[in-house]
C-alpha positions in Angstrom: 0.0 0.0 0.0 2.9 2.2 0.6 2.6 5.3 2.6 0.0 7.0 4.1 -0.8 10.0 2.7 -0.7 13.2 5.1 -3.7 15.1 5.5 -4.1 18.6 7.1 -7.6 20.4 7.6 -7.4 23.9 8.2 -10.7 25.8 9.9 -11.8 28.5 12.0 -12.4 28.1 15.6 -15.8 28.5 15.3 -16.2 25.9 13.0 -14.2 23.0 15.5 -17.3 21.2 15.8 -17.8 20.2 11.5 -13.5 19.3 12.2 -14.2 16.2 14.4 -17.3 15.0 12.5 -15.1 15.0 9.8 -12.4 13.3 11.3 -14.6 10.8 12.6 -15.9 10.1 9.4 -12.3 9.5 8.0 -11.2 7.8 10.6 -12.2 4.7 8.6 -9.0 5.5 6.0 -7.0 6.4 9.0 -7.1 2.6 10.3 -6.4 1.2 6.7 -3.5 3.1 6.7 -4.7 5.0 3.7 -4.2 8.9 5.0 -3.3 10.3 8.7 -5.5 13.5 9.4 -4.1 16.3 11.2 -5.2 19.7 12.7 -4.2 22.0 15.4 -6.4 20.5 18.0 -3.2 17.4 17.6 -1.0 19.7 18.5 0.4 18.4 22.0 0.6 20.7 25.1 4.0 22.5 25.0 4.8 22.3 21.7 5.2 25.8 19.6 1.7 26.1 17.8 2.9 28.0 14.9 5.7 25.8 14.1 3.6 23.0 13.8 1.0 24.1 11.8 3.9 25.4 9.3 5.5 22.2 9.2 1.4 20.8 8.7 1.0 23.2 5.9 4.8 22.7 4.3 4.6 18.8 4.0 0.9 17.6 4.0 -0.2 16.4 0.4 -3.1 16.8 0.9 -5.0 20.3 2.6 -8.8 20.5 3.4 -10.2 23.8 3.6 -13.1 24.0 5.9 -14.9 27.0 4.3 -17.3 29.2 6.3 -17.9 32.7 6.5 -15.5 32.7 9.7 -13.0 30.7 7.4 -13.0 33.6 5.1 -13.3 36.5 7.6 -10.2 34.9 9.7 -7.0 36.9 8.5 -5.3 33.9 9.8 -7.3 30.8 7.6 -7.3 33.3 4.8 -4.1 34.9 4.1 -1.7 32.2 6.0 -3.2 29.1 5.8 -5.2 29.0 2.8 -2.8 31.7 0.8 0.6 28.5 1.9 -2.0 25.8 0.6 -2.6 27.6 -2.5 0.7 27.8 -3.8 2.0 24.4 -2.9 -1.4 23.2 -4.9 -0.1 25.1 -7.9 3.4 23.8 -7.6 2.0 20.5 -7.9 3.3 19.8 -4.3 -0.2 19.4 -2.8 -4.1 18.8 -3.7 -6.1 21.2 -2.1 -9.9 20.6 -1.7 -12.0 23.2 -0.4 -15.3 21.9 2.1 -18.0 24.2 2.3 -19.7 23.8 5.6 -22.1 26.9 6.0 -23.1 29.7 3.0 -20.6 31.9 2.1 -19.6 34.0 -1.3 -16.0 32.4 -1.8 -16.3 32.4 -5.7 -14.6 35.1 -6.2 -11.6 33.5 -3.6 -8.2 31.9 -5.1 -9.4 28.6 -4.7 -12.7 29.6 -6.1 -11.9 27.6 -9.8 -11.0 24.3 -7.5 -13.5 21.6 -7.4 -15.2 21.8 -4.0 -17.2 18.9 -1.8 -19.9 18.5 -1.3 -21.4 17.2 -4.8 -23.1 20.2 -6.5 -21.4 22.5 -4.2 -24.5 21.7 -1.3 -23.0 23.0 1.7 -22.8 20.5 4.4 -25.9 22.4 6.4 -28.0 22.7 3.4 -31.7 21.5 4.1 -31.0 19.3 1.5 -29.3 16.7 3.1 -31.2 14.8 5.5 -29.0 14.7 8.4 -25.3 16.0 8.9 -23.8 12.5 8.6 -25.5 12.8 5.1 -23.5 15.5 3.8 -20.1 13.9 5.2 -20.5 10.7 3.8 -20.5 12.6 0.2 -17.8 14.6 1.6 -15.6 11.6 2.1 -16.3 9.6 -0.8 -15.0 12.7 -2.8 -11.9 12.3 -0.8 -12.1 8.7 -1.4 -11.5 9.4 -4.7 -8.8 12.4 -4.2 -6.8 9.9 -2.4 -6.6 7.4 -5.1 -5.6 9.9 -7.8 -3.4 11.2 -5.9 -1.5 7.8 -5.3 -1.9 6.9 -8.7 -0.2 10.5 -10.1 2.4 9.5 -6.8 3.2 5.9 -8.8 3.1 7.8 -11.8 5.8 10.5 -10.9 7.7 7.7 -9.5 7.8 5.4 -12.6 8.6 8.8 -14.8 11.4 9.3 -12.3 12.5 5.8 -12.4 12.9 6.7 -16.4 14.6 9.5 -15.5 17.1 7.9 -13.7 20.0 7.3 -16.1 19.7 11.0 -16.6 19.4 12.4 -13.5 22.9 10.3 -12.6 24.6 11.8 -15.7 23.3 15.4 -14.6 24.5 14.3 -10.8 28.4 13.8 -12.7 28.4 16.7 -14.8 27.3 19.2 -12.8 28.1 18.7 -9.3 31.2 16.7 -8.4 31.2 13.5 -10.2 30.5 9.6 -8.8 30.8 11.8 -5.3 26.9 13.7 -6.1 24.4 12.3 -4.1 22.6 12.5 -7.3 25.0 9.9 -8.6 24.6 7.4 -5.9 20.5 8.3 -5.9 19.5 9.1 -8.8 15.3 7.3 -8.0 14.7 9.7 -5.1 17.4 12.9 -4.7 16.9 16.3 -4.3 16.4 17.9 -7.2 17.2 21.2 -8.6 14.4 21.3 -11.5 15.3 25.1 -13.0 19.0 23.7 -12.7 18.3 20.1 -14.1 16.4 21.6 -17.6 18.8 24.4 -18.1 21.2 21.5 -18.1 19.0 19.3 -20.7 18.5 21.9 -23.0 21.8 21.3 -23.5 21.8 18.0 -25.1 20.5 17.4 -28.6 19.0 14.7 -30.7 21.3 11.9 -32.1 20.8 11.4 -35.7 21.0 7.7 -37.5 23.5 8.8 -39.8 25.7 9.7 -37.0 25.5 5.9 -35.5 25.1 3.4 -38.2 28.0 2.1 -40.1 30.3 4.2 -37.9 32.9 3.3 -35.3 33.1 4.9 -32.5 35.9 5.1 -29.2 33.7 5.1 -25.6 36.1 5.9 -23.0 34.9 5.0 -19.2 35.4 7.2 -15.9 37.8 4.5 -14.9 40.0 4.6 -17.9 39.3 1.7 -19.6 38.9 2.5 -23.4 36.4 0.4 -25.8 36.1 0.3 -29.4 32.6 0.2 -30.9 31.6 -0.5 -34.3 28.0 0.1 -35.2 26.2 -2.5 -37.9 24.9 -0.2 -41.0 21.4 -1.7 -41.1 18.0 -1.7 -39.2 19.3 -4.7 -36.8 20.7 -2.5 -35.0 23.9 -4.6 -34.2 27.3 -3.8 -32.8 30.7 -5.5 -31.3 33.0 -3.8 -29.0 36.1 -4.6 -28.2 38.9 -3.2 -25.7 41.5 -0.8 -27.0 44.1 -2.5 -24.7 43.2 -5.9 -26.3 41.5 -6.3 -30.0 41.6 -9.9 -30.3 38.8 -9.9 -27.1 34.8 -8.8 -28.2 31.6 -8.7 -26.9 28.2 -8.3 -29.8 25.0 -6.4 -28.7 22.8 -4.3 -29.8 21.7 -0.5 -30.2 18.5 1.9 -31.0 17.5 5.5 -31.2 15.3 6.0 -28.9 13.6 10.3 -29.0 17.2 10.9 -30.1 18.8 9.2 -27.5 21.5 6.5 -28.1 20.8 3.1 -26.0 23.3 0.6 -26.3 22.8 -3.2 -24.6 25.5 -5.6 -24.5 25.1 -8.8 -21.9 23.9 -7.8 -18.4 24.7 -4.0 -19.3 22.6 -1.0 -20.6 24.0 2.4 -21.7 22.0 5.5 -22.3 24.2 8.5 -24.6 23.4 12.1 -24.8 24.3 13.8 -27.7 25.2 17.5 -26.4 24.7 20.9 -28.2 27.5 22.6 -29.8 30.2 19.9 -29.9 31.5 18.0 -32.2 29.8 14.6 -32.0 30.5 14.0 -28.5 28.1 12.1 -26.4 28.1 11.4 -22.6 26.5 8.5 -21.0 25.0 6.5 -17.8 25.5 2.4 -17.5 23.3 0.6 -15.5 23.2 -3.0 -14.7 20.2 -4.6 -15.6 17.6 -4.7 -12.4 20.2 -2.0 -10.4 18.7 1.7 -9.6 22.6 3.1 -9.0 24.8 3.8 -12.0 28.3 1.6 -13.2 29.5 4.0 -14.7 30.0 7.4 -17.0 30.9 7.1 -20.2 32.4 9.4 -23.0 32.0 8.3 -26.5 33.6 10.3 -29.8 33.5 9.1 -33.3 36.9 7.8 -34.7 38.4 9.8 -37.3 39.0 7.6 -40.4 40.5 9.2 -43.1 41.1 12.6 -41.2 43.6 12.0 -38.5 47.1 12.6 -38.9 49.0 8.8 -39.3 52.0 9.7 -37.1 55.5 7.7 -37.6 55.8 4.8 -35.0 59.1 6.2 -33.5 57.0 9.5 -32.4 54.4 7.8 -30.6 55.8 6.9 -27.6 57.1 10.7 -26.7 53.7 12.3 -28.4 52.0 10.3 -26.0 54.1 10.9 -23.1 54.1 14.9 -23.9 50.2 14.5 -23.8 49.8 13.0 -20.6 52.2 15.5 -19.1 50.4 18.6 -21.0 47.1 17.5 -19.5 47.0 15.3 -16.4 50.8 16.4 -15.4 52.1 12.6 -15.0 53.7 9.9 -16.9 51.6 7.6 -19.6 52.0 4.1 -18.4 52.6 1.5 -20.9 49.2 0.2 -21.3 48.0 4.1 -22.0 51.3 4.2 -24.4 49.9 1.5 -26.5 46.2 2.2 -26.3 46.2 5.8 -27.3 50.0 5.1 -29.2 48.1 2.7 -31.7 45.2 5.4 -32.2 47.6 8.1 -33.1 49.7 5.5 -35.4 46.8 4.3 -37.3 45.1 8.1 -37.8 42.1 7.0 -36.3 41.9 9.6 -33.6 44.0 13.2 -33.7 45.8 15.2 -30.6 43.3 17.2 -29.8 40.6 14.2 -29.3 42.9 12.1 -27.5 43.5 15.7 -25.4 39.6 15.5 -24.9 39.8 12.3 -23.8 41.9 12.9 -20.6 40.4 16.1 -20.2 36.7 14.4 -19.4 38.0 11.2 -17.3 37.9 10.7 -13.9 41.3 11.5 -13.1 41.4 14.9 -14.6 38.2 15.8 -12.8 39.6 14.2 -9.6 42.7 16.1 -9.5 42.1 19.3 -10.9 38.0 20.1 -10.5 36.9 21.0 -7.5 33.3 22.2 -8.2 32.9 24.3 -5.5 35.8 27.0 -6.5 34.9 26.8 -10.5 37.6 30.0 -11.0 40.5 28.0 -9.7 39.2 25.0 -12.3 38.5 27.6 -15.0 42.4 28.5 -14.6 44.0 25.2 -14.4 42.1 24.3 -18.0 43.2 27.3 -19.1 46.5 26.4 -19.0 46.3 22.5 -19.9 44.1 23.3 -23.2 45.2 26.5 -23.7 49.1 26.7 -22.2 47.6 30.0 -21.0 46.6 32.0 -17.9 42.3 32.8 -18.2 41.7 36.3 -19.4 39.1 38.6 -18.2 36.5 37.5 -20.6 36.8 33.4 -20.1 36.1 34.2 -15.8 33.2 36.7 -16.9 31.9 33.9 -19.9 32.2 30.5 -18.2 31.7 30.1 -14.4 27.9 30.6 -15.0 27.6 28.0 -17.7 29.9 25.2 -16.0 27.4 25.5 -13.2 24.5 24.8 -16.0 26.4 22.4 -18.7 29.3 20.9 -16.6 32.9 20.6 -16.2 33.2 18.2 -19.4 31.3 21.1 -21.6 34.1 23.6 -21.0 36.7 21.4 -22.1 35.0 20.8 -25.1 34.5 24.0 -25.5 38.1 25.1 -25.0 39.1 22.7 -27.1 36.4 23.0 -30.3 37.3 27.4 -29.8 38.3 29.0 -32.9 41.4 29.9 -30.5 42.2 26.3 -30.4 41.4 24.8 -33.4 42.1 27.9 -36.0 44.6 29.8 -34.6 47.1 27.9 -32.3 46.9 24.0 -32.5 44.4 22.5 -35.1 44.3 18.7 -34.9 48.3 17.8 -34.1 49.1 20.4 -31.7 49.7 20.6 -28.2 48.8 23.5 -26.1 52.7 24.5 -24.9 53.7 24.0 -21.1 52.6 26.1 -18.9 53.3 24.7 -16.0 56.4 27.0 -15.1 56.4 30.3 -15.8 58.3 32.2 -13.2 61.4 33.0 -12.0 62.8 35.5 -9.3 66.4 37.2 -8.6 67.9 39.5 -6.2 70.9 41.5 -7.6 71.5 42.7 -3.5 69.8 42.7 -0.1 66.5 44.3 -0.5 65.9 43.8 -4.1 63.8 41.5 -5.7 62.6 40.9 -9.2 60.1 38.7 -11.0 60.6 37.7 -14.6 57.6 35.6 -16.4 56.5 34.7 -20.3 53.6 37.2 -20.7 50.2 37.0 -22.3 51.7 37.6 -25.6 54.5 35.5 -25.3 57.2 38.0 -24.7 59.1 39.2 -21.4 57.9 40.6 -18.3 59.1 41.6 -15.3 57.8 43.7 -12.0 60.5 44.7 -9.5 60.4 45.9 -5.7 63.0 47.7 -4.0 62.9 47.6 -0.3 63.4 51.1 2.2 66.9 49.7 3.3 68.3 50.3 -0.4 65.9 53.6 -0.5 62.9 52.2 -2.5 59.1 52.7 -1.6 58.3 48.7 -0.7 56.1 48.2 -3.2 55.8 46.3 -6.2 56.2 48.1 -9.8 53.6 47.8 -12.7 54.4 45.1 -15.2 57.0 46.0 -17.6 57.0 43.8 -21.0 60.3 43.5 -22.4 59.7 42.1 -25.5 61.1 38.8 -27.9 59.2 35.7 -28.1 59.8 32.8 -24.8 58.7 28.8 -26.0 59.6 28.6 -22.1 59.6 30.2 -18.8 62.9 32.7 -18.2 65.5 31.9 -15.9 67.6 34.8 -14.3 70.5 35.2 -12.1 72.8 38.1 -10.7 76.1 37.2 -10.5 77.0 40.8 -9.2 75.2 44.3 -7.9 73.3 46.1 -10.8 73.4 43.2 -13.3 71.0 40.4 -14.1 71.2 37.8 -16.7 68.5 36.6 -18.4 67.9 32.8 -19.9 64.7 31.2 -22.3 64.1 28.8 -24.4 63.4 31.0 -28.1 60.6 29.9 -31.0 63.3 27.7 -32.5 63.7 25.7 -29.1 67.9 27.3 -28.8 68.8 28.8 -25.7 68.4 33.0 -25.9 70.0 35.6 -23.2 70.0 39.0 -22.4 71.3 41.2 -19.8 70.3 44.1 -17.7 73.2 46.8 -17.2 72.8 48.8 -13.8 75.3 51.0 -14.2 74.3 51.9 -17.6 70.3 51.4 -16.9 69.7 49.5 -20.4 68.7 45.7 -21.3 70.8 44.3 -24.1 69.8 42.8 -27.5 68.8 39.2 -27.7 71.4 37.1 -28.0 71.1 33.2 -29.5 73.6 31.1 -28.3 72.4 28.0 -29.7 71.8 24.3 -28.1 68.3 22.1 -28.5 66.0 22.8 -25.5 63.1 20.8 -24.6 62.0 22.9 -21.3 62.8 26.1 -19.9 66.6 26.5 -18.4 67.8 26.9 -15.0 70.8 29.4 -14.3 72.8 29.2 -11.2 76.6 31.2 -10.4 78.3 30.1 -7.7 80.9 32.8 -8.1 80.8 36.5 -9.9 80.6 36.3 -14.1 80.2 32.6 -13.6 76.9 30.9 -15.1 76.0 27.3 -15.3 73.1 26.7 -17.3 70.8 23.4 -17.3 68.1 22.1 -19.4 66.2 19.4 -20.6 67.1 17.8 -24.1 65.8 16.5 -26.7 66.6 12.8 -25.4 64.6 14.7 -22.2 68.0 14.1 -20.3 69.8 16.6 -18.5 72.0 19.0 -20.5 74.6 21.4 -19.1 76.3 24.2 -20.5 78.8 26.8 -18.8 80.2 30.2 -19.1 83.8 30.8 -18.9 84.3 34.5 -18.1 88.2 33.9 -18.4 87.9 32.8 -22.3 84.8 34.9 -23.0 82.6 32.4 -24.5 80.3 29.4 -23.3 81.3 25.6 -23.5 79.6 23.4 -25.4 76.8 21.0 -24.3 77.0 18.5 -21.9 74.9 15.5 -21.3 74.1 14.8 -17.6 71.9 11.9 -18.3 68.8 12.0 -15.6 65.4 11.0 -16.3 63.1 14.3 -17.1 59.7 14.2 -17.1 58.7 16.2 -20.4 56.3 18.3 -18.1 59.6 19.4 -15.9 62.3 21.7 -16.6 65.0 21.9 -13.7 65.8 23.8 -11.0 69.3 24.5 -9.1 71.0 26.4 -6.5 74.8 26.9 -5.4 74.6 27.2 -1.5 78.6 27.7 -1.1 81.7 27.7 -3.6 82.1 25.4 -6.5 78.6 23.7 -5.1 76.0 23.4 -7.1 72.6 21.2 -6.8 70.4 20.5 -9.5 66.9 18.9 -8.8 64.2 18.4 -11.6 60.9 15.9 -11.1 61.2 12.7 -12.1 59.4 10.0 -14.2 57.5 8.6 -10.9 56.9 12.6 -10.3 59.7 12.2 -7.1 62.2 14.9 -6.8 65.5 13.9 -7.9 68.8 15.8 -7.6 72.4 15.4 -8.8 75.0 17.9 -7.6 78.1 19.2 -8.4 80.9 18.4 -5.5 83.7 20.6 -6.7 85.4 17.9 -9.0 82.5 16.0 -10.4 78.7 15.0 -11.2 77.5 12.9 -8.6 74.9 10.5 -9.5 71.0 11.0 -9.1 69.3 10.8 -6.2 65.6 9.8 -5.7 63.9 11.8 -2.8 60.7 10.1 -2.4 57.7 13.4 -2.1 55.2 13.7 -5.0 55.5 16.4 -7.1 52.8 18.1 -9.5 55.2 20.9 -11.0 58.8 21.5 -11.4 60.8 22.2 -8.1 61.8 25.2 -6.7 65.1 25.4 -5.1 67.0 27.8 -2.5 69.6 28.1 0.0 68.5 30.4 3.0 72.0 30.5 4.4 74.9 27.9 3.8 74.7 24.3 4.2 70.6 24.8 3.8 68.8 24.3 0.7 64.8 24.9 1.1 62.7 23.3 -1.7 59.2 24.1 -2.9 56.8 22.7 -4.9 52.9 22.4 -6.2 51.3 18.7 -4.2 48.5 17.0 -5.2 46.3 19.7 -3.4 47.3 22.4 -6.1 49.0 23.7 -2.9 52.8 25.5 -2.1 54.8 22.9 -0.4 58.3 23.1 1.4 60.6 20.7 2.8 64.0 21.8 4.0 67.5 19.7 4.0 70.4 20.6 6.9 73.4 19.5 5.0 75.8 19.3 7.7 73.5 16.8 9.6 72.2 15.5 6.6 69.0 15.9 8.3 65.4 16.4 6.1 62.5 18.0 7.7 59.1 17.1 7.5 56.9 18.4 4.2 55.1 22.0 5.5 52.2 22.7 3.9 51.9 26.7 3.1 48.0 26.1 1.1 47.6 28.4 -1.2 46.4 27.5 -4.5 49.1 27.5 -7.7 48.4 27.2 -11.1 52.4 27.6 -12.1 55.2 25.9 -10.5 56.9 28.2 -7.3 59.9 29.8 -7.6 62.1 30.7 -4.6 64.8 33.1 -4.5 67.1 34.1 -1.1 68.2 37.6 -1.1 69.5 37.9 2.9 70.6 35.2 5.3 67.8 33.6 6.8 65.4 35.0 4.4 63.0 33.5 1.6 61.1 34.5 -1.3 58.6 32.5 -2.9 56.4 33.3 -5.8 53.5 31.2 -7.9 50.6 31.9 -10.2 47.4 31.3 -8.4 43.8 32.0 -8.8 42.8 34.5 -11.5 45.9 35.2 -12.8 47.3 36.6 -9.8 51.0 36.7 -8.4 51.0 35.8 -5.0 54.5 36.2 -2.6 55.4 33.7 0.4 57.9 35.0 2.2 60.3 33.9 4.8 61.1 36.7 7.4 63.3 34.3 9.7 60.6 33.8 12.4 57.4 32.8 10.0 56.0 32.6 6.4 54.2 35.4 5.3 52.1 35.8 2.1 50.3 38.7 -0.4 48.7 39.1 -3.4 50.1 41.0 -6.3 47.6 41.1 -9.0 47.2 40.3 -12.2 50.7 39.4 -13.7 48.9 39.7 -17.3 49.1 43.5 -19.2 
């Protein structure tokens, strides 16, 4: 039978007597369990009056209105009461059914188009009916009847919402946070947003037959696993699937169209796939086992690209794929990934920017880089996968208010299919450049510092502070843009007062310097000096007009060249060997004379360092904390190095190494939020200065004062 429904009668005082006839003659429903009545004479001593009848009025499906001409004269029946009743009735919430016990004009009321009891709208103390009990009896049959429609349109908005299921789940992942929406793991009875929950299906679209049959199509799973499905050409309605990892292994089933949506069954398993507006053929979808209410798992599904994708040489696969997976989810491709998405890129039958999709809509891009309750900080961090750019002013006016409508997986699409993307920066066979570093601070004395980063456009800029011991104002300069073209973030050092050297990786991946003269007040021209970079450099003098430079490769090993200030000129290459990520340039610091450390992150995403001991290269070392960015490194004073770095928060994290006691400290956490890796510069003994992109294109400044970390915001870094 299921629930009982809950009925509340609302009445005027002087009318109490008509209430318990009627409840008497419902009582009858009361004992089947059918309906509980309720009114404010069950309203215990002690309890607050006026909360109850609110709570009466707010979940009761049913509402009796007991109208009299005391009923309509009572400000309190009238306007609160009946006025509540009314508009849940409307929403659909309630059924209200007006009673008319004694004469009264209430046409003219808001309930006065609603079907009233008793039949013919007799008044229950018309002459007409013989005796009282008369007039209630007809009254309760037409609530009879109420009662059963009622549960029947209950049954039916269930069974509708039992259809609606699959889609309310796939609304529950885009939209909120993923398998974790409560809208995901109850999809048959959750709390619904409805304004939210259309604004979000007007957003899908109708599949088409000619998009389906005789196609073959990828579906990629929140988990990772990747399928290949090849629809039949014919009104069967056939298909096989196989896995990507293994081809020789398939499953047959079957697929229809049903009001635009795709439905897929193979075995046990049933898949429903949304076609969405504005993209490109890309569907998401909802599995369900057979017989289970709760959801298996999200699917995305785009067409393979026969005959249009780029066939890519077999000896570039293995780094494309790696340069990829460091672009977008900032790790290392396995080897299954490296021959799943290898053999795609090999064959033609999917192109970069698809397979960039691809991670961009799994599970572990939304895992580790969405948080849906701060959509800006997710707005910036695609930004700079998709884009290898910092959000401008227009994307954080345009976007946050659709992701909250369309979804996380709808902005990458739409990053992705922009006219920015596609048109005018990477096409098919592109990928967006690294922007995962893109600063770099030096201090030419004690209280200077000075920021250098790859602008909006490319070129270099800087921003400068000059403290009140060396007669500046303590605050930061405007942006300064200095020109040229950077593939990579600068590097800078000051190997004596008033100068500064400059190092990036140019267009044509050499190594490019230029120099600030103090004395004369001037930057110099660009200079190429040559080499084959693969990330941006790192610059480090451990004694005045001395430079060592360091870089990543094309072999992505470490490379080393140096300055000799004696012969003029710098050496040639070296190759250090290492183990470089393609997503992480290096980093280095000389803490004392003829010492130098080098520390870059790894292919596990560990730090790992090799150092210079005076006479030689000593061999890497694996220091066991998980990086997301390149390293920072500094030395606060000698025989201390201090290194920073972005975790797996998005946070600024610090761990500090006594070398004398060869002694580490435990990882700090300093929060924060970065979308660049930190850089850390020491310009005074015991002092620190660390600086990051974060949120909205901002510069933030941790700082080190020798007794705590301090930190401020700088504002937009972008002209």
């Amino acid at each position: 039978m299921g629930q009982p429904i809950q009925v509340f009668c609302c009445y005027a005082r002087e009318d109490q007597p008509f209430l318990l006839v009627l409840k008497r003659h419902l009582r009858p429903f009361e004992l089947d369990g059918l309906i509980t009545v309720r009114a404010d004479i069950d309203i215990s001593p002690g309890e607050d009056w006026e909360q109850k009848i609110n709570h009466y009025l707010n979940t009761a499906q049913m509402i009796l209105l007991l109208i009299s001409p005391d009923f309509m004269a009572s400000d309190y029946c009238y306007s609160k009461e009946m006025m509540r009743a009314m508009e849940r009735h409307k929403s659909g919430e309630a059924c209200v059914i007006p009673i008319l016990l004694r004469p009264t004009y209430w046409y003219r009321a808001p309930f006065g188009k609603l079907r009233v009891l008793p039949t013919n709208n007799e008044v229950v103390t018309s002459i007409n009916w013989h005796t009282l009990d008369d007039a209630f009896f007809d009254v309760t049959k037409g609530i009879e009847k109420a009662v059963e429609k009622w549960k029947e349109a209950v049954v039916e908005r269930k069974r509708l919402r039992q259809e609606q299921a699959r889609m309310i789940a796939l609304f529950g992942y885009e939209t909120d946070d993923g398998t974790n929406s409560a809208l995901w793991t109850d999809p048959i009875n959750p709390e619904l947003d409805e304004t939210k929950f259309q604004q979000w299906r007007d957003t899908k679209r109708a599949f088409t037959e000619e998009e389906i049959a005789g196609h073959t199509w990828i579906k990629i799973a929140n988990s990772g696993n990747i399928f290949i499905t090849r629809f039949s050409d014919g009104e069967e309605g056939k298909l096989e699937e196989s896995p990507l990892a293994d081809p020789c292994q398939h499953w047959n089933g079957s697929w229809k169209l049903i009001e635009g949506m795709l439905r897929l069954n193979i075995d046990e398993y049933e898949l429903d796939i949304f076609a969405n507006h504005g993209e490109e053929s890309i569907g998401t979808g909802i599995e369900f086992t057979q017989n289970q209410t709760t959801p298996d798992a999200y699917f995305t599904l785009l067409p393979l690209q026969e005959n249009i994708a780029k066939h890519w040489p077999l000896e570039d696969v293995p780094a494309l794929v790696e340069h990829i997976f460091e672009q977008i989810l900032e790790r290392s491709a396995n080897q299954q990934e490296l021959i799943a998405y290898g053999s795609l890129l090999h064959r033609g039958e999917m192109s970069v920017r698809n397979i960039i999709k691809i991670l961009g809509c799994s599970q572990e891009y939304r895992k580790r880089f969405i948080d849906p309750e701060t959509v800006g900080g997710a707005l910036e961090l695609c930004y700079k996968h998709f884009l290898g750019r910092m959000s401008d002013s227009l994307g954080r006016a345009f976007y946050p208010k659709d992701v909250k409508i369309r979804g996380f997986n709808w902005l990458i699409n739409r990053i992705t299919d922009s006219d920015e993307y596609v048109n005018q920066k990477f096409g098919e066979d592109k990928i967006p450049p690294d922007a995962i570093t893109c600063l770099t601070a030096v201090s030419m004395y004690p209280g200077h510092l000075e920021c250098f980063y790859r602008g909006s456009n490319n070129s270099l800029c800087h921003r400068w502070w000059y403290g009140p011991e060396v007669g500046g104002t303590g605050e930061w300069s405007e942006e300064h843009d200095l020109g040229g073209f950077l593939a990579s973030a600068p590097a800078a050092i000051s190997t004596k007062p008033h100068h500064i050297d400059c190092f990036y990786q140019g267009q044509n991946n050499h190594l490019w310097h230029r120099h600030w003269d103090g004395e004369q007040k001037i930057w110099s021209d660009e200079i190429d000096l040559g080499g084959k970079l693969s990330s941006a450099p790192a610059v480090v003098s451990w004694e005045p007009d001395h430079i060592d430079c360091f870089y990543r490769g094309l072999n992505n090993g470490l490379w080393h060249r140096r300055w000799d200030s004696e012969k003029n000129h710098w050496s040639e290459e070296e190759n250090l060997g290492g183990a470089l990520t393609l997503a992480s340039a290096p980093s280095a610091i000389s803490w004392r004379s003829n010492r130098i450390n080098c520390v870059y992150r790894g292919t596990d995403n560990h730090l790992w360092e090799i150092w210079w001991n005076g006479k030689r290269w000593k061999r890497e070392n694996n220091i066991e904390m998980i990086l997301t960015s390149t390293p920072a490194i500094t030395s606060r004073k000698p025989d201390y190095l201090d290194y920073f770095y972005r975790g797996l928060n998005n946070g600024l994290w610090h761990r500090r190494w006594n070398i004398k006691n060869q002694v580490w400290s435990n990882e700090e956490n300093l929060e924060g939020f970065l979308t660049s890796a930190p850089t850390a510069v020491s310009w005074g003994n015991n002092r620190i200065d660390c600086f990051y992109c974060g949120k909205s294109n901002h510069l933030w400044h941790h700082w080190w004062d020798g007794e705590r970390w301090n930190q401020e915001d700088l504002g937009d870094i972008v002209s």
